[in-house]
C-alpha positions as CSV (number, residue, x, y, z in Angstrom):
1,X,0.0,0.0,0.0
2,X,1.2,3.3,-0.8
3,X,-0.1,6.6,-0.4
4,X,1.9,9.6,-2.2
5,X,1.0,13.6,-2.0
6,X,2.7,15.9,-3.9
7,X,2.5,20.0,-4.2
8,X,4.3,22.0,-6.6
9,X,4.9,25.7,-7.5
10,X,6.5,27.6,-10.5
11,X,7.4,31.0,-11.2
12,X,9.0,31.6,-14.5
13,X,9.6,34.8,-16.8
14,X,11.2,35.8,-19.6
15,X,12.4,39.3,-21.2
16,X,12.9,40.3,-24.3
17,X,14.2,43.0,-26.3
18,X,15.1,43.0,-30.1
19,X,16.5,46.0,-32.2
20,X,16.2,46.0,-36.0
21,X,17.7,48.9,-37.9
22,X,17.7,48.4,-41.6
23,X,19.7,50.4,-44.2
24,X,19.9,51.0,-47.8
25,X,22.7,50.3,-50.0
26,X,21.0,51.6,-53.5
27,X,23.2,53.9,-55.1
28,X,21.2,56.5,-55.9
29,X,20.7,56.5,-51.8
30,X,23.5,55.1,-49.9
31,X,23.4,54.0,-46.3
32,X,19.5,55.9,-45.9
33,X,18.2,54.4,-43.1
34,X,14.8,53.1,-44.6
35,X,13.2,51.3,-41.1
36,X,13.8,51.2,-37.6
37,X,12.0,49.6,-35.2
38,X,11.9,48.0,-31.6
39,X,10.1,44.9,-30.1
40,X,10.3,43.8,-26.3
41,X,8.4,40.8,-24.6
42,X,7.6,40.1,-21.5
43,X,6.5,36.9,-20.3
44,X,5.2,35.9,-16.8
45,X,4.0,32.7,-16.0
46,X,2.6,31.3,-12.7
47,X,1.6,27.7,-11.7
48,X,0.3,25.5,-9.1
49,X,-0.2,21.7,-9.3
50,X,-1.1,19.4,-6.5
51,X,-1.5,15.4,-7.0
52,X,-2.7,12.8,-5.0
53,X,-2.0,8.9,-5.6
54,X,-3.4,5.8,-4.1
55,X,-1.8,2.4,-4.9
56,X,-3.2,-0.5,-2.6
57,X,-3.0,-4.7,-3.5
58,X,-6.5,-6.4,-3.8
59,X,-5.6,-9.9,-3.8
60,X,-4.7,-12.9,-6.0
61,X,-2.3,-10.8,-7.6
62,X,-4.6,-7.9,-8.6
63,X,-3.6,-4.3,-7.4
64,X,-5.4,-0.9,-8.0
65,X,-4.1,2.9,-8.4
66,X,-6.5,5.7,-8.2
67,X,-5.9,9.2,-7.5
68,X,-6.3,13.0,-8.7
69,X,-4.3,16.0,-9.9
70,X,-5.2,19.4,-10.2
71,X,-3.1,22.6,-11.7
72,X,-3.7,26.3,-12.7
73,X,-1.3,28.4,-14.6
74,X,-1.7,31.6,-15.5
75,X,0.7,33.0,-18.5
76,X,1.0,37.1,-18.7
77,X,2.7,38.3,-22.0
78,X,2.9,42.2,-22.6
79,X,4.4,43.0,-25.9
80,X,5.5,46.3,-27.4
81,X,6.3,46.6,-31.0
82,X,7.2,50.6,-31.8
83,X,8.6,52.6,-35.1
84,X,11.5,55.2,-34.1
85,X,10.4,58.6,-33.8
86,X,12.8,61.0,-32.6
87,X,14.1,59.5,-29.6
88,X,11.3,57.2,-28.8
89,X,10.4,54.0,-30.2
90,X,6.1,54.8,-30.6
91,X,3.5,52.2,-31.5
92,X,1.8,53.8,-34.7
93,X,0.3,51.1,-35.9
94,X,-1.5,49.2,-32.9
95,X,1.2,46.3,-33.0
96,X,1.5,46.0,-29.5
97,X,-0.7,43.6,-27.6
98,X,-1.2,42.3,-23.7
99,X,-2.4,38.7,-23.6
100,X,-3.4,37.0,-20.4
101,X,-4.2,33.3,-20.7
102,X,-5.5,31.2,-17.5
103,X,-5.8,27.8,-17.7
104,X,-7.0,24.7,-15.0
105,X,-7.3,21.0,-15.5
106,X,-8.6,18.4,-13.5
107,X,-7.7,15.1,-13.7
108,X,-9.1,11.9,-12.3
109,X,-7.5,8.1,-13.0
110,X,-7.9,4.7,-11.9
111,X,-6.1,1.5,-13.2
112,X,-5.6,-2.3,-12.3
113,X,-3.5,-4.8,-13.2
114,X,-2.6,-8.3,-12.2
115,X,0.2,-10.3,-12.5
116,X,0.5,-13.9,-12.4
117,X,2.9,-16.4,-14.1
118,X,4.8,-15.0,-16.9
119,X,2.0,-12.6,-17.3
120,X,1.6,-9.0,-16.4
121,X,-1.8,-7.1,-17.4
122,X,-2.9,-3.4,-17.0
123,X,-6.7,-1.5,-17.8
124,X,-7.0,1.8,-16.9
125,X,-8.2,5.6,-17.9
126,X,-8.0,8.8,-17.3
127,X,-11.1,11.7,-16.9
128,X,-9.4,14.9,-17.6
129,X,-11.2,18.4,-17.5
130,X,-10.1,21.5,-19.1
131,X,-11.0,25.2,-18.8
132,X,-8.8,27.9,-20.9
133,X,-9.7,31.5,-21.2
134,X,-7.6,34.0,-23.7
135,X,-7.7,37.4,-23.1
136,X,-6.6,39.8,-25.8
137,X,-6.6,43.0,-24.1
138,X,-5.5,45.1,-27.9
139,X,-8.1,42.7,-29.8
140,X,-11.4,41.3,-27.7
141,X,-12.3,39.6,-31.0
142,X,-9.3,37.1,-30.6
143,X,-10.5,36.6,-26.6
144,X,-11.9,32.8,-26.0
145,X,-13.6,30.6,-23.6
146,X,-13.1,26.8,-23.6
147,X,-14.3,24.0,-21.8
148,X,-13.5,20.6,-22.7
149,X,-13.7,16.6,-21.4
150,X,-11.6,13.8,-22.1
151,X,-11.0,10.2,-21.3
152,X,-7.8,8.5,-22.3
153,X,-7.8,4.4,-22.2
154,X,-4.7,2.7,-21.6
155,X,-3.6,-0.6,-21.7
156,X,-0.4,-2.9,-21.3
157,X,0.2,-6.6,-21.8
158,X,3.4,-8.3,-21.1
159,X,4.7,-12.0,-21.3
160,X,8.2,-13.3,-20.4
161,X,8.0,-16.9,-21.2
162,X,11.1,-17.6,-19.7
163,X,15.0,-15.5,-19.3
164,X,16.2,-15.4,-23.0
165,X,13.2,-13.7,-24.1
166,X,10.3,-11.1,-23.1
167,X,7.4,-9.5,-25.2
168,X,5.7,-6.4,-23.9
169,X,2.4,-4.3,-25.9
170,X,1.0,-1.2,-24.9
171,X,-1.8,1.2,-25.8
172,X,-1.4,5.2,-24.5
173,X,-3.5,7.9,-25.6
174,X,-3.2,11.3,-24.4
175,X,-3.4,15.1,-25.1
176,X,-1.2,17.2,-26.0
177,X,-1.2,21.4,-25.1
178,X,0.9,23.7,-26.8
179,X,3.2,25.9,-25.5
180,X,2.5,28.8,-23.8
181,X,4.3,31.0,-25.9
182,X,2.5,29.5,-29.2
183,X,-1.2,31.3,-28.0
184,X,-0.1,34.6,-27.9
185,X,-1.0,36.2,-30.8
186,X,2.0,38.9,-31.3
187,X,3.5,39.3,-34.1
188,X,7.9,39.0,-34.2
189,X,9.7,40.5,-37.3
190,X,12.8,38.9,-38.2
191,X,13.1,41.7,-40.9
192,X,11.0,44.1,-42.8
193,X,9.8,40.9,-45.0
194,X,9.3,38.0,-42.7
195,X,7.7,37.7,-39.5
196,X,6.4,35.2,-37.5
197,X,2.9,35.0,-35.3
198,X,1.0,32.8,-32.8
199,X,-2.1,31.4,-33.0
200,X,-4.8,32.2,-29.8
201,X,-7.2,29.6,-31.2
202,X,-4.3,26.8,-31.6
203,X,-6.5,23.5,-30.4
204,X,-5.4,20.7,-28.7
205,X,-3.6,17.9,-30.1
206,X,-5.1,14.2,-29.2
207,X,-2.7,11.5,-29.6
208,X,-2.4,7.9,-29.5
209,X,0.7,5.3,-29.0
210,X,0.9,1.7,-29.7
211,X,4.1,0.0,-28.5
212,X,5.7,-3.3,-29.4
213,X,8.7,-4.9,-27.5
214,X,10.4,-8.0,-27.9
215,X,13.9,-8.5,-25.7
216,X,15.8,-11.1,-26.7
217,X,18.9,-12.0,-23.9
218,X,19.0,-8.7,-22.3
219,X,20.9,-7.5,-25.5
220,X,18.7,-7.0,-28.2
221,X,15.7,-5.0,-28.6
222,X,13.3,-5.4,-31.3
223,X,10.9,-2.4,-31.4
224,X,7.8,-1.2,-33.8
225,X,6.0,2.4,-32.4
226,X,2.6,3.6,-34.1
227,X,1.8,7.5,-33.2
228,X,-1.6,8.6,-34.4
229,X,-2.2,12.7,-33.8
230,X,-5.7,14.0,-34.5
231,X,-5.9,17.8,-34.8
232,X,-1.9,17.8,-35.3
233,X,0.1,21.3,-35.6
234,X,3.0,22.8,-36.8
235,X,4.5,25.5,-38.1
236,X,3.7,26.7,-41.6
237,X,5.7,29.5,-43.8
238,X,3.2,31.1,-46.3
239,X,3.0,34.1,-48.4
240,X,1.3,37.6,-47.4
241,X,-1.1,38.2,-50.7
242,X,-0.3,41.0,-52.4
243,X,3.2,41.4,-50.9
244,X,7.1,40.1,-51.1
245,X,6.3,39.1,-47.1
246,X,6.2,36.1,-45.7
247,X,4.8,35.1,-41.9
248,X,5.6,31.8,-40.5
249,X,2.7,30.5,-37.9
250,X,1.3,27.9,-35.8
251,X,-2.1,26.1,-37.1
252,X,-3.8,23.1,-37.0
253,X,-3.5,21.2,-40.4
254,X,-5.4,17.7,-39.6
255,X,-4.2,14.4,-38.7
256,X,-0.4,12.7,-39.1
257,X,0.6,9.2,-38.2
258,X,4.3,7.5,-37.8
259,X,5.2,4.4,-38.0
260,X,9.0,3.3,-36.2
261,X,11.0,0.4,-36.7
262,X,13.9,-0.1,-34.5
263,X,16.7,-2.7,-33.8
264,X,18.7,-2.1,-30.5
265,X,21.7,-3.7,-29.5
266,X,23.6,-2.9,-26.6
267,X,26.4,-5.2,-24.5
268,X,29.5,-4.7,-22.6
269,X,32.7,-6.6,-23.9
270,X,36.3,-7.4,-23.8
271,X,36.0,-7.9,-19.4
272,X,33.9,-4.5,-19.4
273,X,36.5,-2.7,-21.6
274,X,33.8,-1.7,-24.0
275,X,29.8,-0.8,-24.2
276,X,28.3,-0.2,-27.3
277,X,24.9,1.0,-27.9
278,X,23.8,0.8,-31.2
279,X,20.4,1.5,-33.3
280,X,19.7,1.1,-36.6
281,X,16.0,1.3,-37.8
282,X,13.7,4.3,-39.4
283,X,9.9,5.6,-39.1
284,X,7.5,6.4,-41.9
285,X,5.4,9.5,-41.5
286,X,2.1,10.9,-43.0
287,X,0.8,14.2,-42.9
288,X,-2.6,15.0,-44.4
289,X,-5.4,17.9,-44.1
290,X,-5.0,21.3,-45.3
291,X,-3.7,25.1,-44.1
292,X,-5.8,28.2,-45.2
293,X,-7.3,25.8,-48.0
294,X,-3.8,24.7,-48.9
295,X,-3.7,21.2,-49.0
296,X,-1.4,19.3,-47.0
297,X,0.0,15.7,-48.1
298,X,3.4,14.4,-47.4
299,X,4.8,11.1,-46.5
300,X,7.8,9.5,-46.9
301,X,10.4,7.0,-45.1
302,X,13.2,8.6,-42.7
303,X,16.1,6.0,-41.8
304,X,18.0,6.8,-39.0
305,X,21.4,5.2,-37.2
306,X,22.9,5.5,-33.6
307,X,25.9,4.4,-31.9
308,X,27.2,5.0,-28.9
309,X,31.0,3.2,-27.3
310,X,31.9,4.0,-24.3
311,X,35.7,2.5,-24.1
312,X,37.4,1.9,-20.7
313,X,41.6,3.2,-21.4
314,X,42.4,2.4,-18.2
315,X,40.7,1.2,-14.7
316,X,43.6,1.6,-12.5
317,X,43.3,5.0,-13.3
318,X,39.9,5.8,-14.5
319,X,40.4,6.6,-17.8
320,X,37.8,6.2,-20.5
321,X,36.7,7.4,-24.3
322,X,33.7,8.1,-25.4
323,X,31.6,8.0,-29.1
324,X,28.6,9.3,-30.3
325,X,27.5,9.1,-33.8
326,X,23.9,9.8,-35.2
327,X,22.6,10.2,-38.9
328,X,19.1,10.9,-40.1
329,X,18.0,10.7,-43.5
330,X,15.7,12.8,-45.0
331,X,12.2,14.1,-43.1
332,X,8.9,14.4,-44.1
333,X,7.3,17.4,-42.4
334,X,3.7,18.9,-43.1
335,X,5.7,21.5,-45.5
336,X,9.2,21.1,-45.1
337,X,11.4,18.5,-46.6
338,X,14.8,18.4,-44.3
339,X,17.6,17.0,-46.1
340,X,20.4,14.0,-44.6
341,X,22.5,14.9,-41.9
342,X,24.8,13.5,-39.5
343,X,26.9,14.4,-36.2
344,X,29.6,13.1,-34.7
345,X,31.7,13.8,-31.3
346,X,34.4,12.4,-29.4
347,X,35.7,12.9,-25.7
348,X,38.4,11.8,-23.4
349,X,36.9,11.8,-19.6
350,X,39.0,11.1,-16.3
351,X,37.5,10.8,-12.8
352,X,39.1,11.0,-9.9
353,X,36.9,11.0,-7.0
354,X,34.1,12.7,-7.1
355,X,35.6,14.5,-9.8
356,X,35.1,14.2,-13.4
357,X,37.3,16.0,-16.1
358,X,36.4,15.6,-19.8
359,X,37.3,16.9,-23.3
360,X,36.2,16.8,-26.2
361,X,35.6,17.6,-30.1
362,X,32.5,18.2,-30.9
363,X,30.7,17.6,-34.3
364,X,34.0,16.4,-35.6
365,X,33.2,16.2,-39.5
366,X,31.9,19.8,-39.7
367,X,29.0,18.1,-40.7
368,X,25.8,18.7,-38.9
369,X,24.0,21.9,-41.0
370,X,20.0,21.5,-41.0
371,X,18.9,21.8,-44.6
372,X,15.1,22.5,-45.7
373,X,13.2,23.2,-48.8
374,X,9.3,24.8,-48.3
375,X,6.7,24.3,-50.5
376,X,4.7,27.4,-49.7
377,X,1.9,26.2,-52.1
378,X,2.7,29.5,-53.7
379,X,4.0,30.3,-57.3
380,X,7.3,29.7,-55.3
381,X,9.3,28.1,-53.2
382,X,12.4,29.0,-51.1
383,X,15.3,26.4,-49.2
384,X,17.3,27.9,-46.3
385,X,20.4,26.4,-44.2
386,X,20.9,26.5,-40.5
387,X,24.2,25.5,-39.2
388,X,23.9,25.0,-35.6
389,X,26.8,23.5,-34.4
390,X,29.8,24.2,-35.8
391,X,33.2,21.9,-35.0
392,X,34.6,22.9,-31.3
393,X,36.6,21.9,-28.4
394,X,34.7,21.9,-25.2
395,X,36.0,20.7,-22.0
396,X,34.1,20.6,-18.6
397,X,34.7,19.6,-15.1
398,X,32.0,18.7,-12.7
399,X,31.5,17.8,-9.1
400,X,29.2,15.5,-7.3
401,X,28.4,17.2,-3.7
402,X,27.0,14.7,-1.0
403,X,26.6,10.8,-0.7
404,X,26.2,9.1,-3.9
405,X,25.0,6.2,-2.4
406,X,21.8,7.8,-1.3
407,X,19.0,7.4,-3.9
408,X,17.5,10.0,-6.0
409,X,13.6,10.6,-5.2
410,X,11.3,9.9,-7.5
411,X,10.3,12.2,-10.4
412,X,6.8,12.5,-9.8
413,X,6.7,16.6,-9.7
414,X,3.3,17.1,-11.6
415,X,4.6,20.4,-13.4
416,X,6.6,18.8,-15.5
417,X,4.3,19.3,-18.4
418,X,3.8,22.8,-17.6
419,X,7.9,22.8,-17.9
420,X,7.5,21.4,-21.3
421,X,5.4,23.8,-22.4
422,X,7.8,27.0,-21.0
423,X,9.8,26.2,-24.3
């Protein structure tokens, strides 16, 4: 029997200011400042979550878990977005906005399962209530009001018919918010051209995972994941009619499903010299409904490999080197195709103590730049590079503070969605 209560609280905020001056270098006007503008945003979020969990046996190897959570948030962004005039940066245009967005849900859930034999079963669902209210204080016709209800099923089944192998099948299905920052409706100019803005009336995304295992010695996994999404969103780059601008937003589209096929292999050899972690496997994805009555249809296959050795120099003296390597092939997103690309990093680590010194280079090829063509369903399209992480050195030292034999609690903190959601 076990009884567990938990209380959290969160304070977070964020501040913003951007500058953009823009010049001309015509020749008939040279270095004529043409636009100058200034954009700040402040974000203040505040949360409270509390959660209550029951677990108790029943008997002939049945056992039941009930219990409750509750958690409000309120998210305050003030934005200013102001043309230079003079010495001040003024609001001509009604740009600027103050959004207040409180949310609650309540949550009830019960589940039971039973093991027995080489058998493990689980039933259960969830009851989840939700109340968000938008508050557009520039633009009441963007303010909203919803109330929704939910139940999520879930199920597991598991089998271990003896050591050597294991089997394991589960059905999740859940709800996904957006983040916080992806309601309010301010616009953010990366140049006099392009801007991107938030969606107020971004719904909720329902989702659904089924989950295959098979284990085979401890060694080697064998894995097939289905993801269903029913309202799905993303971001979306689409021409302003009538202009050379384009906005990038947040919208609803319809439904996408993926489809993941995974080998995993991981084992320590040579006495513990080495470990090596390796997958090799892939996921098909399909993306179908429509944006602003541009349809949306894209599917394809994306393979993917990952290694990971960790090799032991020296155990006298705790020396030990360390390899990461991961490729993903092309993506299929809603709009974007993402082209191949690979990283790779390697490190020297040392401990001594509770010390730990390490080294390393960091995406050793030069190799990892993010590639992506748009189809804007325009009478264009454009492609644009990001390289994120160019080749470098980094070297770190860390150290553990208190008795490392003591167990870490739990991670049961019920904010930890609301966390998700700061990004």
């Amino acid at each position: 029997m076990r009884l567990n209560i938990d209380f959290d609280f969160l304070k977070y905020g964020n501040y913003n200011r951007q500058n953009d001056i823009t010049h001309s270098e015509k020749p008939e006007m040279p270095h004529t400042l043409l636009l100058d503008y200034r954009q700040r945003q402040n974000i203040n979020i505040t949360n409270w979550a509390g959660k209550i969990d029951f677990k108790t046996p029943l008997g002939n190897g049945y056992s039941m878990n009930i219990g409750s959570e509750v958690y409000t948030t309120r998210s305050d962004a003030n934005s200013f977005f102001g043309h230079k005039e003079g010495e001040q940066y003024v609001d001509k245009y009604g740009q600027s906005n103050h959004f207040i967005y409180d949310e609650t849900v309540a949550a009830g859930f019960l589940s039971f399962s039973k093991s027995f034999s080489k058998w493990a079963l689980m039933l259960g669902a969830r009851l989840e209530y939700t109340h968000g209210k938008g508050d557009v204080k520039n633009n009441p016709e963007q303010n909203f009001n919803r109330n929704d209800w939910d139940v999520f099923p879930s199920a597991s089944i598991s089998y271990m018919p003896n050591e050597k192998h294991s089997f394991s099948l589960s059905l999740q299905s859940g709800v996904r918010r957006p983040e916080f920052a992806l309601l309010n409706p301010f616009r953010n100019y990366t140049s006099e051209t392009s801007y991107s803005e938030n969606n107020p009336f971004l719904k909720y995304m329902r989702t659904y995972n089924i989950d295959f295992y098979y284990t085979l010695n401890y060694k080697y996994v064998f894995a097939v994941n289905h993801f269903i999404s029913r309202n799905s969103w993303t971001m979306f780059r689409l021409p302003v009619e009538g202009t050379n601008t384009v906005r990038s937003l947040f919208d609803n589209y319809g439904n996408s499903r993926i489809t993941t096929f995974n080998f995993m292999w991981n084992e320590s050899l040579f006495n513990n010299y080495l470990y090596v972690n390796y997958a090799l496997g892939g996921y098909y994805s399909y993306n179908k409904g429509q944006i602003e009555n541009q349809p949306v249809r894209r599917y394809g296959f994306t393979p993917t490999l990952q290694f990971m050795n960790f090799v032991t120099l020296s155990k006298k003296y705790k020396w030990s080197l360390d390899i990461y390597y991961n490729m993903m092939g092309r993506e299929h997103m809603p709009q974007t195709l993402r082209k191949t690309n690979h990283y790779m990093y390697a490190s020297i680590r040392k401990n001594l103590k509770q010390w730990t010194f390490t080294a390393g280079v960091y995406n050793i090829f030069n190799s990892y730049n993010e590639e992506y063509s748009v189809n804007t369903g325009a009478d264009y399209n454009y492609a644009f590079t990001m390289k994120n992480n160019p080749r470098n050195v980094q070297v770190g030292v860390t150290y553990n503070f208190g008795n490392q034999k003591v167990k870490g609690s739990r991670n049961k903190r019920t904010n930890n969605e609301i966390k998700r959601r700061l990004q």
